[in-house]
Structures are given as C-alpha cells and as structure tokens.
C-alpha positions in Angstrom: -3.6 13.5 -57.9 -3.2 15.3 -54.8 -0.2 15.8 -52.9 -0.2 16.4 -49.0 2.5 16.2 -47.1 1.8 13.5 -45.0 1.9 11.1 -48.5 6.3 11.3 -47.6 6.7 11.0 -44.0 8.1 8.1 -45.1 10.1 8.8 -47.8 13.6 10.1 -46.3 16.4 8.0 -46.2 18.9 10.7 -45.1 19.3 8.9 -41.2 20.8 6.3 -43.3 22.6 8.4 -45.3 24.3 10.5 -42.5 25.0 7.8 -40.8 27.4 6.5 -44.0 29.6 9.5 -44.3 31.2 11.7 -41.7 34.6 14.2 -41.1 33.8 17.1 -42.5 33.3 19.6 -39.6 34.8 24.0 -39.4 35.0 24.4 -42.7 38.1 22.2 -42.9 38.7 17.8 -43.2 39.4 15.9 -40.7 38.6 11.9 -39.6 38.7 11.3 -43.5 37.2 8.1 -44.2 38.8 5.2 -46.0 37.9 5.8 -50.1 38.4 2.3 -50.3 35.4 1.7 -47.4 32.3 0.1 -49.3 29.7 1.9 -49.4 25.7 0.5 -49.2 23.3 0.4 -51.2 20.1 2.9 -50.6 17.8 1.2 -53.0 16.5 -1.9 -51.8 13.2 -0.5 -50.6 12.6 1.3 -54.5 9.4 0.3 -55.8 9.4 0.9 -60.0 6.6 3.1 -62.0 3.5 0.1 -61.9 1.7 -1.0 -64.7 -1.0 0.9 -63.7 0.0 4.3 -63.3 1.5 4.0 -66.9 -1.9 3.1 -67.6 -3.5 6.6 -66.1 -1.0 8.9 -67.6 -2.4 7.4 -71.2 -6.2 8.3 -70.1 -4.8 11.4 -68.2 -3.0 11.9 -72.4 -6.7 11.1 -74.0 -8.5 13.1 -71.7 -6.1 16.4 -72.7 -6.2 15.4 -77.0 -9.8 15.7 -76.8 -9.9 18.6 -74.4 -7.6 20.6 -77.1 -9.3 18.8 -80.1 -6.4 16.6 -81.3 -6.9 13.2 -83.0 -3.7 12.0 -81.8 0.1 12.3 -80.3 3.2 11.0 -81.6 6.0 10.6 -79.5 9.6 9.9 -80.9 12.0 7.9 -79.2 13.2 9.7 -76.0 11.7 10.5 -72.1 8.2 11.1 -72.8 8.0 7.4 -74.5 9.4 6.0 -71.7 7.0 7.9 -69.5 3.9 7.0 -71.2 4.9 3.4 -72.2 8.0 2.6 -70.3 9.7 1.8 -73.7 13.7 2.8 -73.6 14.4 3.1 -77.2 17.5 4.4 -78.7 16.9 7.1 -81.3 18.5 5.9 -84.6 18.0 7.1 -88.4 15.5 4.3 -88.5 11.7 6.1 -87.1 10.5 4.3 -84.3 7.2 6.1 -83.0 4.3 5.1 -80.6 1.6 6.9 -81.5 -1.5 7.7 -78.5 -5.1 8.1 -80.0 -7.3 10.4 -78.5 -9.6 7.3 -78.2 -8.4 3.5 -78.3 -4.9 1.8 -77.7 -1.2 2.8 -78.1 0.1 2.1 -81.5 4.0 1.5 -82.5 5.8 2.2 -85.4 8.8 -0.1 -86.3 11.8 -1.5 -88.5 10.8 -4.8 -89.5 13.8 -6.6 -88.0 13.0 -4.5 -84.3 10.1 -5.8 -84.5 10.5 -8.7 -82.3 12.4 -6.7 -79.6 10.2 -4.0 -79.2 7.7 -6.5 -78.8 9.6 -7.6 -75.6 9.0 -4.1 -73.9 5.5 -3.0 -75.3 3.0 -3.5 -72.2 0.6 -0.9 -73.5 -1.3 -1.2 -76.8 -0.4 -4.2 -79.2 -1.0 -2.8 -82.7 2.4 -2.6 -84.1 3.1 -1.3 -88.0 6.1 -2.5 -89.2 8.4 -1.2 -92.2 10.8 -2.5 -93.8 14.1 -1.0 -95.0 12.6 -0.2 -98.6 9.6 1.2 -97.5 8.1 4.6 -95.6 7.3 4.4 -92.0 5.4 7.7 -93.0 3.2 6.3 -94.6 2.3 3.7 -91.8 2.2 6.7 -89.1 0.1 8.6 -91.2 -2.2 5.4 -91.7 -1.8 4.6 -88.1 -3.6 8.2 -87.3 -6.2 7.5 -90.1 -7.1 3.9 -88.3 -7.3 6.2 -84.9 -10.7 7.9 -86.0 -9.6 11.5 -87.3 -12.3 14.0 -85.6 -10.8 17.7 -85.4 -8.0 16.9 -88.0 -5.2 18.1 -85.6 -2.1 15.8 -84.8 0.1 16.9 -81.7 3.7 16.4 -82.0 5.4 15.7 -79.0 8.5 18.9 -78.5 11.6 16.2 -79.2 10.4 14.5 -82.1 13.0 15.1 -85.0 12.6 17.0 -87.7 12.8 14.5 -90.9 10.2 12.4 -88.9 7.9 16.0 -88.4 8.5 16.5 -92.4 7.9 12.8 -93.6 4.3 12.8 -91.3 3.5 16.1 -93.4 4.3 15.3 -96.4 2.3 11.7 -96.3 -0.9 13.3 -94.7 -0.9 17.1 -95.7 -4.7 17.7 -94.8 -3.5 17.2 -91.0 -2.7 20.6 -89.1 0.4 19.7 -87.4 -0.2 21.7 -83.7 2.5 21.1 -80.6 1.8 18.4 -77.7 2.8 20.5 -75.1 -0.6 20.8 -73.8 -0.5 16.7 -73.2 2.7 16.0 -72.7 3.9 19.3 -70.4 0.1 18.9 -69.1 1.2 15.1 -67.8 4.8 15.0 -66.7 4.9 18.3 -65.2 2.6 16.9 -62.3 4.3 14.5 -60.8 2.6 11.4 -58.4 3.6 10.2 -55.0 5.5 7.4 -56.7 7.5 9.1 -58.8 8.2 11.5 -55.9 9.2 8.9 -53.7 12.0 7.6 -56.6 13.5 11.8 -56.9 13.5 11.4 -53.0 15.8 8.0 -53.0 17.7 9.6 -56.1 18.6 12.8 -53.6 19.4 10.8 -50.6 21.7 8.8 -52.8 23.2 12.4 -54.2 23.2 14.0 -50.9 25.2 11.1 -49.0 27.7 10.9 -52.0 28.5 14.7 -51.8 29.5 14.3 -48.1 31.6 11.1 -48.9 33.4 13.4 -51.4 33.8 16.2 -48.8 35.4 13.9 -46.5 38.4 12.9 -49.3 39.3 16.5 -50.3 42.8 17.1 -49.9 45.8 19.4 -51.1 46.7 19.3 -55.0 43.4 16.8 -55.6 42.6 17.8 -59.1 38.0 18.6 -59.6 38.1 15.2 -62.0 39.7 13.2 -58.7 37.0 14.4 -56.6 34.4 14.3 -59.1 35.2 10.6 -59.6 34.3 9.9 -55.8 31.5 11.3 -56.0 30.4 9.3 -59.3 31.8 6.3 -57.7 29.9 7.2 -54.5 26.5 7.6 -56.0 27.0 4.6 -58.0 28.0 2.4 -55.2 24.3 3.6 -53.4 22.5 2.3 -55.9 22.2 5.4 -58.0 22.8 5.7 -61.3 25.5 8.7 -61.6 24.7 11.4 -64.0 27.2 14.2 -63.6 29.4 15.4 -61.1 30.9 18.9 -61.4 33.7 19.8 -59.1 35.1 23.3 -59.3 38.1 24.9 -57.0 38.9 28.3 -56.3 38.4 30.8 -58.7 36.8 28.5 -60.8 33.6 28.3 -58.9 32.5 31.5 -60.4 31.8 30.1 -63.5 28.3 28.4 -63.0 29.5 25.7 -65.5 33.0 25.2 -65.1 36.0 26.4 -67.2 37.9 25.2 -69.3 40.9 25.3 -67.3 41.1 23.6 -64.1 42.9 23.9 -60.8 44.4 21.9 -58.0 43.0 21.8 -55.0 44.7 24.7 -52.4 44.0 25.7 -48.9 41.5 28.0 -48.5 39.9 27.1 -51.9 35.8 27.3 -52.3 34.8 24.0 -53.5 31.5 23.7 -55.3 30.0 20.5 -56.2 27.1 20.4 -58.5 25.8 16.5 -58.6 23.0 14.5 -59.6 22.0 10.8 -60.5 19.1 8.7 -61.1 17.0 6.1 -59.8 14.5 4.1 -62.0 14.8 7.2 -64.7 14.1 10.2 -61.9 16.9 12.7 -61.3 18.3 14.2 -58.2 20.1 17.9 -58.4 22.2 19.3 -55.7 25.0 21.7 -55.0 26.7 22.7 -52.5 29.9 24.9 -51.5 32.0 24.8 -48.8 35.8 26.1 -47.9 38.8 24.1 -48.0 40.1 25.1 -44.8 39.2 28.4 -42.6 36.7 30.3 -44.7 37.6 34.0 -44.5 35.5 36.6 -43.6 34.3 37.3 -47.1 33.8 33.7 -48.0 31.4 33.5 -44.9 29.8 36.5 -45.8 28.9 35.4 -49.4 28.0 32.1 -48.5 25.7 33.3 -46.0 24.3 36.0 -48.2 23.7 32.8 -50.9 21.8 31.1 -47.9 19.4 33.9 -47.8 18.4 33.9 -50.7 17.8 30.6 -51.3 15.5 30.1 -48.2 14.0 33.5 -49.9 12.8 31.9 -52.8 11.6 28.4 -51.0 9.7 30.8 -48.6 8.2 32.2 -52.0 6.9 28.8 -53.2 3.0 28.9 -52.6 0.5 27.4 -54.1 -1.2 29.6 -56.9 1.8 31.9 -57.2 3.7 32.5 -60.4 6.9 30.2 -60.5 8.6 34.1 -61.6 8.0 34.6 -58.0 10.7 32.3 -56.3 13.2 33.8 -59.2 12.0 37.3 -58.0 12.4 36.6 -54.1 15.6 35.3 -54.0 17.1 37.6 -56.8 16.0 40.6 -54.6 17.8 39.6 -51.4 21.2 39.3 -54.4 20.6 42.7 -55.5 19.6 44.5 -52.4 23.0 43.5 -51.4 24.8 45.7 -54.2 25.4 42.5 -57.1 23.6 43.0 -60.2 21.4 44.0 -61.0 19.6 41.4 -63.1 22.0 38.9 -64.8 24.8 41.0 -64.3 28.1 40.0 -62.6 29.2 40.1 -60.0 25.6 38.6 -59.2 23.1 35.8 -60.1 23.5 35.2 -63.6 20.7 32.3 -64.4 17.4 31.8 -63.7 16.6 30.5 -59.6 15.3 27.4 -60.6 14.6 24.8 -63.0 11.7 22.0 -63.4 13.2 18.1 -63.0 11.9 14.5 -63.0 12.6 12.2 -65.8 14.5 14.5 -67.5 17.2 17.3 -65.1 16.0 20.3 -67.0 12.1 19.9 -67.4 9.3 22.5 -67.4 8.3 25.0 -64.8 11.2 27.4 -64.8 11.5 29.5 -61.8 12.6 32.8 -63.9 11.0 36.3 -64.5 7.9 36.2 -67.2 6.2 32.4 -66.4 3.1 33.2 -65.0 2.7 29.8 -64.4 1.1 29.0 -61.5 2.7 26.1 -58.9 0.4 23.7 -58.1 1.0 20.5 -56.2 2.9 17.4 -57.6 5.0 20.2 -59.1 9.3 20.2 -59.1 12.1 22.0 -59.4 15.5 23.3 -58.3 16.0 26.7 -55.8 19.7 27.6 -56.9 20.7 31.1 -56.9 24.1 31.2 -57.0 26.3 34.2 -56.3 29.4 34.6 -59.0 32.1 36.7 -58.1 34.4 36.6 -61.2 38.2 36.7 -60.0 36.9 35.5 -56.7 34.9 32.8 -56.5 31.3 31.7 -56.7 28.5 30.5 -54.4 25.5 27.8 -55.2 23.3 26.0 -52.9 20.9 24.0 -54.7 18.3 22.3 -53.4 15.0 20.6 -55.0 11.5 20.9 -53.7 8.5 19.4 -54.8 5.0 21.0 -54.4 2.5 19.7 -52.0 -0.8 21.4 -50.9 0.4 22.9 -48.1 3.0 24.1 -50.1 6.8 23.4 -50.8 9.1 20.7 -49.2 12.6 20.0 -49.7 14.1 17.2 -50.7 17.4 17.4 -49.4 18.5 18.2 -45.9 19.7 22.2 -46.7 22.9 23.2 -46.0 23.1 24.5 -42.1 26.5 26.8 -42.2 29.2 27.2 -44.2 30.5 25.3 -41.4 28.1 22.9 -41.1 27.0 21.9 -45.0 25.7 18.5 -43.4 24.3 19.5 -40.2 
C-alpha cells in the first residue's frame, strides 16, 4: 500500500489533547491541575483492524511462501497470530498453532477442551485439528502441512515460536527443511497500512497528553513511581491501554533504563519520562526531559544539543536510504560535540531508533550495519539520548512513520527545554 501524506491529515488528535492538560511553562510548575480532575477519553473515533485487511495480510503471507518456495508458516501463540488472524492466545505448555499454507485456508492446531473457545475467535480458516491430552499436536501440525500440498519441501517458522514446538515439528516430519519466516512475517508487519497508522497515531496522542498531565503534578520529594503512576493512570483514563511508564530524577536520568536505586524529586532535578501505551494492540513510544525548576546553563546546553540531533536524524529519514543513516546523522552531531565516540559515555550509548507497531521493539532498527532501505508504511523511534553519568541524561524520543514523501512525526516534538509542549 502506499502511503502519502495526505492519507493523515486527519489523524491528529493533539488540539484535543493540549487542550486537556496545561501548567507547565520556564522550565518550572505552576497552575498545577487537580490530579483528581477526570480526564476524557481520546478513543471514541478508533476504528479496529477490519476483517478484510486481515484477509490481505494472509494473501500478502501466500504471495511471499511461494515467492521464497515455502509450503507453509507456523505461527505460535504471540503478535504475529494476532496480526494475521486476530487471535489473542495465551502461550501455555499446551501447543496451540495456526498454521498459513502457501495455497488454501488458515489451519489451527488445538487442545481438545480449547477447542470450543478458539472457535469463538477464529474468523479466518475453519479447519481446526484437535489433540487431546494423551496425544501429539505434532503429529497433527505435521499432518496439517502434509494436507497443505507440500511443493518445495520447506516449512517457515515464524521467529517466536518455542523451541519444544520447533523440535516436536522436526522430529514428526524430518524430510521438511525447517527455514526462518522472516521473509513473510518481517516482509508483512514491517509495512504498516493507513489503518494501523491511524491506531499508533491515537496511541501517541493518548501518550503525549498523559506526559503533560504528569508534568503538571511534579512536585518536591514526589518519588519516579508517584509520578509514573499519573502517567499510567493518565493514559489509561484516555482510553489507552498503559504499557510502561519510566520516570527518572536527577542523576538517575543517565541511566537509559533506570537504576536500581531511586531518588526523590529535588529542585533543579532533570526529569525524564519514557512512556508508552496501546490502542487496539499498536504502541506509542515517547520521551521526553525537562528541568524541575530553572534549568542551568549546562542542562540547556545539553538538552539543546539532544534537540539537534534528533531533528538530525529525522532530517536523515528519506526514502531509499539505509535506516544506518538516521543512527549515523544524529550520532555525528553527539560526537562532533566532544561525547563518544561510538557507544561510549559520556555519549549515545544505544542505537537512534527502533522499529514499533504491534509489538514496542519491532524490525527496522535505526543503528550502524542495516542496509535496509526505508520505504513507506515503515516505523520507528528517533531517540538519541545524551548520558552524562554523575550528571544526568538527555532523551527526546519521538516516532515517525514513513510516507512517500518521506518521514512524519507522530508526536508534536518537543519546542524548548522550556517549552516541551509548545
């Protein structure tokens, strides 16, 4: 599918969202807004994945077996099931598969006594093969493959399919080469449609507005778990379904992760916030840092420095160049500063950018060696965050997604250290 811009005019809710949370202004908090003010719900206007769509990712899935000569994928419990079926399954001892042919229907793989409730959500295929608890469910994927039509004699296993299910398949059909599904599954989901963009745009307006709510409550001796509650709370309360919030004071915000051993709130802290939730499955990712109080002159200097190089490596997102290029862009304007170089600290110690959709950490890193080329429909996180250990760290993180005229954000970017809302 092609993306053009013009497909999201329509997408951003942030107008709503601004208009929800104010009083953070200077780099310090005033006009704090009740926390016990309700907040509304963003996601009335959410339209789910259709039927259909579901429907061409399975022919888009066919088309790529028999383009790489594979008879057949099997996907375990997980994203990618969900994707191609819309099947939420909880991934027990107990091997529940679907299987997609390179030519025909979907095919499921089941416990006898789940029978009936994955019944309830298949909307795909209809051929089911049950086991029951004294039996293989090998044996019935390996079957199911054989009923499939076995041309080339290669079986693609999806990358987060489980090892004892890997080994049972082998073992009960040994003639089969065993080759990775990357090709079909990568080749799919890393390409994403107008409606799935339009669900990661709701999921960061939700993130965005929740980030500012939480700005708004900081306050002297608040611990990171009090704020990252109101932010959790927040996104929740939008209509979002809250994935993570990481709040981090002080020194604390150079470690890109978090530490072990947290701080109160104190004036003149940096306070990073690294948050994300979901809406119908797709993820949001942002960060951002600002200064509990007056930033000092080195604070504004980093965080300005931070700024540069983020817009370095959006401004390096073209169409047909490698992802290692936005890595490489906004890295350079790090180093040319005197951190690094590389990975080293004081510096940018992670890759730029990751992919994200379905899952927060998918394919189409933006780090040095993948040649890969960015194409439209195409997602992922610009992040290069300056850690200062002993100091403090810097991360403005922002998600784009690819469109044929080339990358657009979806979250309003920070303006100023001053202004991280403006």
């Amino acid at each position: 599918m092609s993306i053009r811009r013009r497909d999201f005019i329509n997408l951003t809710g942030m107008a709503a969202a601004t208009s929800m949370v104010t009083g953070f202004k200077a780099g310090v908090v005033n006009q704090p807004m009740d926390p016990n003010q309700a907040l509304e719900s963003m996601t009335a206007d959410v339209v789910p994945i259709a039927q259909a769509e579901r429907e061409e990712r399975i022919a888009k899935a066919q088309r790529l077996l028999a383009e790489n000569k594979m008879d057949a994928l099997i996907l375990d419990c997980g994203t990618s099931l969900n994707y191609f079926t819309g099947i939420r399954w909880w991934p027990s001892e107990r091997t529940m598969v679907a299987i997609i042919p390179a030519r025909g229907e979907v095919k499921y793989i089941c416990p006898g006594f789940e029978e009936a409730r994955l019944r309830e959500q298949i909307t795909i295929g209809k051929d089911v093969y049950v086991w029951q608890e004294d039996e293989s469910p090998y044996q019935l994927i390996a079957k199911a493959i054989k009923d499939a039509g076995i041309t080339f004699g290669n079986t693609a296993i999806e990358e987060r399919t489980r090892f004892f299910i890997v080994d049972g398949v082998r073992k009960e059909a040994p003639s089969q080469n065993y080759v990775s599904g990357d090709p079909v599954t990568i080749g799919c989901r890393i390409h994403k449609s107008t409606a799935e963009i339009q669900l990661m745009q709701k999921a960061s307006d939700i993130t965005w507005a929740a980030i500012k709510q939480g700005v708004s409550q900081l306050k002297e001796g608040m611990t990171q778990g009090e704020l990252a509650s109101v932010i959790m709370k927040a996104q929740t309360a939008m209509g979002g379904v809250a994935d993570f919030a990481l709040c981090l004071f002080g020194t604390d915000s150079a470690f890109p992760h978090g530490t072990v051993h947290p701080q109160p709130l104190k004036e003149g802290d940096v306070v990073l916030m690294d948050c994300g939730c979901t809406v119908e499955g797709y993820n949001s990712d942002i960060t951002r840092t600002v200064v509990f109080g007056n930033p000092t002159k080195r604070q504004r200097e980093i965080w300005a420095l931070e700024k540069a190089a983020q817009e370095a490596g959006f401004n390096a997102a073209k169409i047909g160049a490698p992802c290692e290029a936005v890595d490489a862009a906004a890295r350079k304007v790090i180093t040319d500063a005197g951190f690094g170089p590389g990975y080293q600290l004081p510096g940018l110690p992670h890759r730029t950018g990751h992919g994200i959709g379905m899952d927060g950490h998918e394919w189409g890193n933006m780090v040095k060696g993948n040649k890969r080329p960015l194409e439209p429909g195409m997602c992922f996180s610009v992040e290069p965050t300056i850690a200062i250990p002993g100091e403090f760290g810097v991360r403005l993180e922002d998600c784009v997604y690819m469109t044929e005229e080339g990358p657009h954000w979806f979250s309003r970017t920070s303006h100023s250290i001053d202004e991280p809302f403006a």
